[in-house]
Kinemage of the C-alpha trace (Angstrom):
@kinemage 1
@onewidth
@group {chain A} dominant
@subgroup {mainchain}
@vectorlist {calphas} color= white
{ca unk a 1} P 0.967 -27.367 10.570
{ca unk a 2} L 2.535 -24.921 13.283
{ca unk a 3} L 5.624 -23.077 11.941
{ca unk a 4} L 8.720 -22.759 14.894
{ca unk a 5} L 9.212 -19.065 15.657
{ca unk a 6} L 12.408 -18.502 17.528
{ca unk a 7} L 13.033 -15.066 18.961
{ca unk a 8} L 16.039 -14.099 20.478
{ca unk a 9} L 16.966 -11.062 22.839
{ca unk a 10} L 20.654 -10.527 23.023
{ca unk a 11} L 20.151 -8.127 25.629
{ca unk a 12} L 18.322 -10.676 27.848
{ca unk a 13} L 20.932 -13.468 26.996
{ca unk a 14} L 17.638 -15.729 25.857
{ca unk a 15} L 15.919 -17.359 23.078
{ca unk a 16} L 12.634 -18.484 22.877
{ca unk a 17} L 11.147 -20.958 20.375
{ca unk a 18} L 7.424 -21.427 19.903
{ca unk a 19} L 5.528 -23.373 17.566
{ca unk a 20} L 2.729 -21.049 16.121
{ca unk a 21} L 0.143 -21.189 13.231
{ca unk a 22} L 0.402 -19.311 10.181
{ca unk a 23} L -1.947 -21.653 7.917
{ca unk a 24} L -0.295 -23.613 5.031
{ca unk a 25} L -1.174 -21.075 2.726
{ca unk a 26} L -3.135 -17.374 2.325
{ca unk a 27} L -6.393 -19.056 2.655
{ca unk a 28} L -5.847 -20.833 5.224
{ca unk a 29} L -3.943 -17.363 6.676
{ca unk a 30} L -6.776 -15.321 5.865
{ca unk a 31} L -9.486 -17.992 7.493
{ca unk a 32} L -7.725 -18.073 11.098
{ca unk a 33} L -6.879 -14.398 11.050
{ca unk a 34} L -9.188 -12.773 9.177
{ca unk a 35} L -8.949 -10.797 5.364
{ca unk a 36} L -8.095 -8.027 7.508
{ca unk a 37} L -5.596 -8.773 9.650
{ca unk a 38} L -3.732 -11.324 6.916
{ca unk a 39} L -4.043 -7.841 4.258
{ca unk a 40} L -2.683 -5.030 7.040
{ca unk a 41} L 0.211 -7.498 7.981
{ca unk a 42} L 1.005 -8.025 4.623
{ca unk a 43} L 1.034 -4.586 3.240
{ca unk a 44} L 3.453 -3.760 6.227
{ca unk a 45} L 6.020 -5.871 5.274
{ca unk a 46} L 5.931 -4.863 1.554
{ca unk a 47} L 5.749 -1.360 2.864
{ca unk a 48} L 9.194 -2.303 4.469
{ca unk a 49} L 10.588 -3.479 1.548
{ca unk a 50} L 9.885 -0.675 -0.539
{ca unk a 51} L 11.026 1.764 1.615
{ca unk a 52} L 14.906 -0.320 1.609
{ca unk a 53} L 14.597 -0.357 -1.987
{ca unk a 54} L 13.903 3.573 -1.804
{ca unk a 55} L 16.665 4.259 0.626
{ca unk a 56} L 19.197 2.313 -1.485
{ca unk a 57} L 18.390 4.511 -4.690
{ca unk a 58} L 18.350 7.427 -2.423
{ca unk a 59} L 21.908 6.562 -1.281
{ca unk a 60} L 23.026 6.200 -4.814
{ca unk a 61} L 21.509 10.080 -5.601
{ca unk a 62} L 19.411 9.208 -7.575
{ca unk a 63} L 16.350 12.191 -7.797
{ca unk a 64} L 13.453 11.365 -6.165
{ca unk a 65} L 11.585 11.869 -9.651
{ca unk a 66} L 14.144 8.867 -11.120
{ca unk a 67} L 12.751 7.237 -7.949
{ca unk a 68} L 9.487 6.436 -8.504
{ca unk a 69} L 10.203 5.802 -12.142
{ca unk a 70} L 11.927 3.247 -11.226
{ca unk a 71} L 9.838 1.760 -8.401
{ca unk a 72} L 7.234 1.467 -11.057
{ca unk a 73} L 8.961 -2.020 -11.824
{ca unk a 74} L 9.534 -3.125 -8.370
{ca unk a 75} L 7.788 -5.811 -7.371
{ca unk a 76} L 7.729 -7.310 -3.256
{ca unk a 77} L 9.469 -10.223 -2.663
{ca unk a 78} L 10.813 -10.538 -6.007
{ca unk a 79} L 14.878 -9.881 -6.317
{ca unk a 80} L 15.595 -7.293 -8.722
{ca unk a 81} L 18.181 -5.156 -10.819
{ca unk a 82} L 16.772 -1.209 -9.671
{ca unk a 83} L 19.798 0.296 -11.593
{ca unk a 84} L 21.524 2.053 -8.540
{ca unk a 85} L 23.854 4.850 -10.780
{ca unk a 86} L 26.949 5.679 -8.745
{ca unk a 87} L 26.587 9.433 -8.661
{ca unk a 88} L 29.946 11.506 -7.128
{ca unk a 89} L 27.522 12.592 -4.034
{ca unk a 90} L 26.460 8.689 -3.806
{ca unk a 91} L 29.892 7.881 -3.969
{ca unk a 92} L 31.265 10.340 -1.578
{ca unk a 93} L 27.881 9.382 1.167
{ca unk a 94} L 29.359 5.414 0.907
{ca unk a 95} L 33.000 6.576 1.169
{ca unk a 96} L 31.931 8.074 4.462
{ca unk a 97} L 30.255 5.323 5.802
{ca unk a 98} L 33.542 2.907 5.402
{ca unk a 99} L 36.533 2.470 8.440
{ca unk a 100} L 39.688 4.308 7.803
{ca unk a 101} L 41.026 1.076 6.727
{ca unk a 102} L 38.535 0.676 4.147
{ca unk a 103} L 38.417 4.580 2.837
{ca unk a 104} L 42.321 4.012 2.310
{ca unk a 105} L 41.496 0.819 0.668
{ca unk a 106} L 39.357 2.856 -1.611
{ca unk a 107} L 41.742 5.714 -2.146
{ca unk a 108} L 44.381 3.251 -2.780
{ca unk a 109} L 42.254 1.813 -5.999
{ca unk a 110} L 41.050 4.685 -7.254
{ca unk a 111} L 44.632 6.207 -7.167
{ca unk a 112} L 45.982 3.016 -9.253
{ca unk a 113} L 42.667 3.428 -11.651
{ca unk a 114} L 43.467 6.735 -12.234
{ca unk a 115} L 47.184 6.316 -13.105
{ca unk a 116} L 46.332 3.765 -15.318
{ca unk a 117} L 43.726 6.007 -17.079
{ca unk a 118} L 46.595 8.533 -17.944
C-alpha cells in the first residue's frame, strides 16, 4: 500500500503530494529495492541521527573521549537519556546562541539563584 509523500518548497510557493511505495515492511522494502539499496538508505539516516546526538553532547562540552562512551548506549530510533552535563563552556556556547531578550532572561535567573544561594 503506497505511502503519501508530500514535499514542499517554500521558495517555490508549492507542495507536491505523491503516493509512492515503500513496502509494508523491510521485506517487502528490501524485495522492491533491493538489500542494497534498503541497507545504504538506512544506514544514512541512522548516520544522521548519530551525528545530532554527537553534536548535542559536543555542545554540552562534553570530551570527545566521554563521547563515544556514551554513544556506546545509543541506539537509532530509540529516545534516550545521553546525560548532556552542563559544563561552564557548554553553558556559555547556549548563552550565546539566545536573543538579547532571552540572555537577559537568563542573567535575570541566575542573578536571583545566586542571591538566594548567599
Amino acid at each position: 500500500m503506497p505511502d503519501t509523500v508530500v514535499t514542499k518548497a517554500p521558495k517555490l510557493e508549492r507542495e507536491c503530494p505523491i503516493e509512492f511505495d515503500f513496502g509494508a515492511n523491510l521485506k517487502e522494502m528490501s524485495s522492491l529495492y533491493g538489500e542494497n539499496v534498503t541497507y545504504t538508505n538506512a544506514k544514512g539516516q541512522m548516520t544522521v541521527g548519530v551525528q545530532a546526538a554527537v553534536r548535542r553532547l559536543m555542545a554540552g562540552g562534553i570530551s570527545n573521549q566521554e563521547i563515544q562512551k556514551r554513544m556506546k548506549d545509543y541506539k537509532p530510533g530509540v529516545v534516550s537519556r545521553l546525560g548532556t552535563v552542563v559544563t561552564t563552556e557548554g553553558a556559555v556556547a547556549h548563552f550565546e546562541g539566545l536573543d538579547p531578550a532571552a540572555q537577559a532572561s537568563m542573567l535575570e535567573k541566575l542573578q536571583a539563584k545566586q542571591a538566594k544561594a548567599k
